[in-house]
C-alpha positions in Angstrom: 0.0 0.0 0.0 2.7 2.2 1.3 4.0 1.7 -2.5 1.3 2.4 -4.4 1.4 5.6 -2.7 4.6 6.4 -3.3 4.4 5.4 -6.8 1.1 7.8 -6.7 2.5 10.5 -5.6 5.4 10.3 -8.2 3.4 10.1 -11.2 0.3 12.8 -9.9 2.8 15.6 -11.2 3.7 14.3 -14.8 -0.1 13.3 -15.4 -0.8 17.3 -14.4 1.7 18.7 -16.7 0.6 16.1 -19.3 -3.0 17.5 -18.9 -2.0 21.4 -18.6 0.1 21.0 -21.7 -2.5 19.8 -23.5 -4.4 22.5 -24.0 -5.2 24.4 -27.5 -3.2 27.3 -28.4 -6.0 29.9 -30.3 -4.9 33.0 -31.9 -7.1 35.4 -34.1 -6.4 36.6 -37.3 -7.8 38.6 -40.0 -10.7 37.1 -41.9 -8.9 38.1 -45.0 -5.3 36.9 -44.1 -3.5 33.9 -46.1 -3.4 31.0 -44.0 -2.4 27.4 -45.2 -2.1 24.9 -42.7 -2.7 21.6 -44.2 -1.7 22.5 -48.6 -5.2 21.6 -48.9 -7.9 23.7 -50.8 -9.3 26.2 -47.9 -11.3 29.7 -48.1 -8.4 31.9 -49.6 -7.9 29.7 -52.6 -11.9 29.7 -53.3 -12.4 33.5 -52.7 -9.1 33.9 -55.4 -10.4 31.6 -57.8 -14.2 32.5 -57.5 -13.4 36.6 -57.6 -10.8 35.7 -61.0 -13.6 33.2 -62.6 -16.1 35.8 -62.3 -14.4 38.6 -63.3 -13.7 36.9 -66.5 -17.2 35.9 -67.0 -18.4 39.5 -66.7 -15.8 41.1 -68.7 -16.2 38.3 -71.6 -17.6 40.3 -74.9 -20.0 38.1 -75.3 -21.7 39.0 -71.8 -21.1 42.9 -72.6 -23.0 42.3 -75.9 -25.5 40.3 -74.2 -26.4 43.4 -71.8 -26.4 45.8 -74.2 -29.0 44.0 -76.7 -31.3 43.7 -74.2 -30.7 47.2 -72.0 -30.6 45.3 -68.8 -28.0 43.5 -66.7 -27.3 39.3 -67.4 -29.6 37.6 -65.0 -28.0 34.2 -63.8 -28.6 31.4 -61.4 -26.0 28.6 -60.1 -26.0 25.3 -60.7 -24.1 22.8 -60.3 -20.0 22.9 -59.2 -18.6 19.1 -59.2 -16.2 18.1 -56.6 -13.5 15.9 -58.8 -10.8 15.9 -56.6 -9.7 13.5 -54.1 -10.8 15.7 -51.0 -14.1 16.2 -48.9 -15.3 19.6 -50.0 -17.9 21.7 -49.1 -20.3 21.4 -52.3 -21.9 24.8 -51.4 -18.5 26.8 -50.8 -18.0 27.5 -54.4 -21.6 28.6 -55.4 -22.1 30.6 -52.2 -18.5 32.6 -53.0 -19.8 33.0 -56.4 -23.1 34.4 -55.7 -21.7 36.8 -53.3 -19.2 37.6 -55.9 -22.0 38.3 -58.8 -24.1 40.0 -56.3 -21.4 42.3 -55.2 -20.5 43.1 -59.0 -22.7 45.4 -59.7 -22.7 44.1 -63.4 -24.8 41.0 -63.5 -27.9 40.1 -61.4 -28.1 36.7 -59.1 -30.9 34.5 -59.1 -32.0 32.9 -56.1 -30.7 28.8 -56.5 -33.7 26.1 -56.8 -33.3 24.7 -52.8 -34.6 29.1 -51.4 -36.8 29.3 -55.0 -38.9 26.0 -53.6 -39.0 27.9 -50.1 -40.3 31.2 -51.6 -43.0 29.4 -53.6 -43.9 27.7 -50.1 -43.8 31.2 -48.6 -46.2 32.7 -51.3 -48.6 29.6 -51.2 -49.3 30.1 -47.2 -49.7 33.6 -47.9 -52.8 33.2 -49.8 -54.4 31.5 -47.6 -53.5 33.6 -44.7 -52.3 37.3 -45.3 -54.4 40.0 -46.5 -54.9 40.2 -50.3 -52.9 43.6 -50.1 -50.1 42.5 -49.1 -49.6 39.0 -50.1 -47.4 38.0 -52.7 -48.5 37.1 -56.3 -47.7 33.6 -57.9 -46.3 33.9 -60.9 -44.0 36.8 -60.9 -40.6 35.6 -60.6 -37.8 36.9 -62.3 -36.5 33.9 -64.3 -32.8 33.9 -65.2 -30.9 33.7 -68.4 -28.2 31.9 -68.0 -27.2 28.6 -65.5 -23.1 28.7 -63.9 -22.2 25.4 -63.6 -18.7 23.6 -63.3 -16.1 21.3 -61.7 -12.8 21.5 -59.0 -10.3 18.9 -59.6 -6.7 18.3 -58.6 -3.5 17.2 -59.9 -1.1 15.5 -57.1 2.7 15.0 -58.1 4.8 13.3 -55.7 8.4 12.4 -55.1 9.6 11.0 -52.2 8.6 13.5 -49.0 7.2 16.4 -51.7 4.4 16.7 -53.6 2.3 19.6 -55.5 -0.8 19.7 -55.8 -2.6 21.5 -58.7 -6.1 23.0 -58.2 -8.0 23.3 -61.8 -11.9 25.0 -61.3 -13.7 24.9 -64.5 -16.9 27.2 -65.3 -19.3 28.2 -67.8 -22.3 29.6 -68.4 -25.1 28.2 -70.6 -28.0 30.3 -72.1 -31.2 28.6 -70.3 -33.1 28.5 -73.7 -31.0 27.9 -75.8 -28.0 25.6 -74.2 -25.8 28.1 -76.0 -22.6 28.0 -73.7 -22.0 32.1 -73.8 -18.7 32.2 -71.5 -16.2 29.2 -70.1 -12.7 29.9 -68.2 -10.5 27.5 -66.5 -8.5 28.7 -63.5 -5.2 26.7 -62.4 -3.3 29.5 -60.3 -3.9 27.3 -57.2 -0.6 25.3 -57.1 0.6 24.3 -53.9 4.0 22.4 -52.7 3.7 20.4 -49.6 6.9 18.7 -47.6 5.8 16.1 -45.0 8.1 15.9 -42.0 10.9 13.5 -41.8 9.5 10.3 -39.5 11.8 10.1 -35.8 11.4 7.2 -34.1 
């Protein structure tokens, strides 16, 4: 008994450090800061990619021409973005980045994706049957879109040894609705990143 104490007592300290040591170091940083823990796809690389794809989209002179034939600013909705890489991404980062992009523009106008369209059409349907006929709102008025942004992420991995790169390649384009005219695509590929895992100590 007088051992187990003893033995106890020795040990009590090292499992307190162990514990107290073991604790999270947390820092803040700016929202807008480059950080790249892991060399794997993270917020800065969408908001670069999404704010380049777009820009190109919007500057394309077939999207100018589009606007001015019709005196009115390019309506378009999101599809679609395909997760091809080898990685468990967020399927809505890349639309919701590009929406706010679009929005934020000025040049083009962002239609509201299918998922909060169904909700508004839920929205509109209880209202008839239980707001005033003043202010409910009609059926049938929706602004519909004229073009659909859809694409695909996927990497490249090259390795050697303890190194390896890893290419990011986000495709886009954007298809008339009615006519499946593809009016604009880009690919973006500046997202290249060089990764060297530690050296194993045994």
């Amino acid at each position: 008994m007088k051992r187990f104490i003893l033995f106890a007592a020795r040990v009590a300290p090292v499992f307190f450090m162990l514990s107290c040591g073991s604790a999270p170091s947390v820092s803040r940083v700016p929202s807008n800061s480059l950080t790249d823990l892991s060399g794997y796809w993270n917020n800065t690389d969408v908001r670069i990619v999404c704010t380049s794809l777009i820009d190109s989209c919007l500057n394309s002179p077939r999207i100018i021409r589009f606007a001015g034939e019709n005196d009115r600013l390019p309506r378009i909705k999101i599809g679609t973005f395909k997760n091809n890489t080898d990685e468990h991404l967020d399927p809505a980062i890349i639309p919701n980045t590009m929406k706010v992009v679009i929005t934020n523009s000025g040049r083009a106008e962002f239609v509201a994706d299918s998922a909060t369209q169904n909700e508004l059409r839920a929205e509109k349907q209880d209202q008839l049957g239980s707001a005033s006929f003043e202010t409910a709102a009609s059926i049938g008025n929706e602004t519909a879109p004229d073009f659909m942004l859809t694409g695909s992420v996927k990497t490249i991995v090259d390795r050697a040894g303890r190194m390896s790169t890893r290419t990011y390649i986000v495709n886009a384009e954007l298809t008339h609705i009615e006519t499946g005219v593809i009016y604009w695509t880009d690919e973006n590929s500046e997202i290249k990143k060089v990764v060297q895992q530690p050296k194993i100590r045994f």
